[in-house]
N, C-alpha and C positions, 0 to 999 in steps of 0.2 A: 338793591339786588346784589347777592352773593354771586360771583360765577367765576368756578374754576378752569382756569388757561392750561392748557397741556399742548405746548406748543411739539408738531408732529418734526418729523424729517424731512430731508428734501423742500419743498417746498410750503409745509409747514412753517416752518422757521420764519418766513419773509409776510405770510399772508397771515396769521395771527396777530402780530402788531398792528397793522391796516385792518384788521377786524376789530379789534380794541380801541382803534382812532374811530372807525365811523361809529360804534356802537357808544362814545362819547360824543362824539355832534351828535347824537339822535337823544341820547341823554339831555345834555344842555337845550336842546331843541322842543325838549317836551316836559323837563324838570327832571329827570331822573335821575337817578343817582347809583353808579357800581362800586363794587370792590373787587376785584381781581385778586384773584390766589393764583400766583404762579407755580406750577408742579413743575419740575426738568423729570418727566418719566419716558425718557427717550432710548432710541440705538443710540447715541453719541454718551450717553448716562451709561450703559451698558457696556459698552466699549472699557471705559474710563476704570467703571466700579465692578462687574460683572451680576448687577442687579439694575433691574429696571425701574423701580421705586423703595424706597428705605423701608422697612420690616413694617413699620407701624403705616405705610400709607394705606 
């Protein structure tokens, strides 16, 4: 399974990776198998760049 991570602010940040851990033990757990496509399309992205995703996202 393809699924893309758009880790949020605030409290995104911390509960995305712990999302990504258990939904790999439930993987291994039953056979499955992800790919993770990490996006940075955040307010801290915006700050930085003054976009929130690069032209072609």
């Amino acid at each position: 399974m393809r699924i893309a991570v758009i880790a949020g602010d605030g409290i995104g940040r911390e509960v995305v990776p712990e999302g990504v851990r258990v939904l790999e033990a439930v993987g291994a757990r039953f056979g499955l198998s992800f790919q993770w496509d990490d996006f940075d399309w955040s307010c801290e992205r915006y700050h930085k760049t003054g976009q929130m995703m690069p032209a072609d996202g």
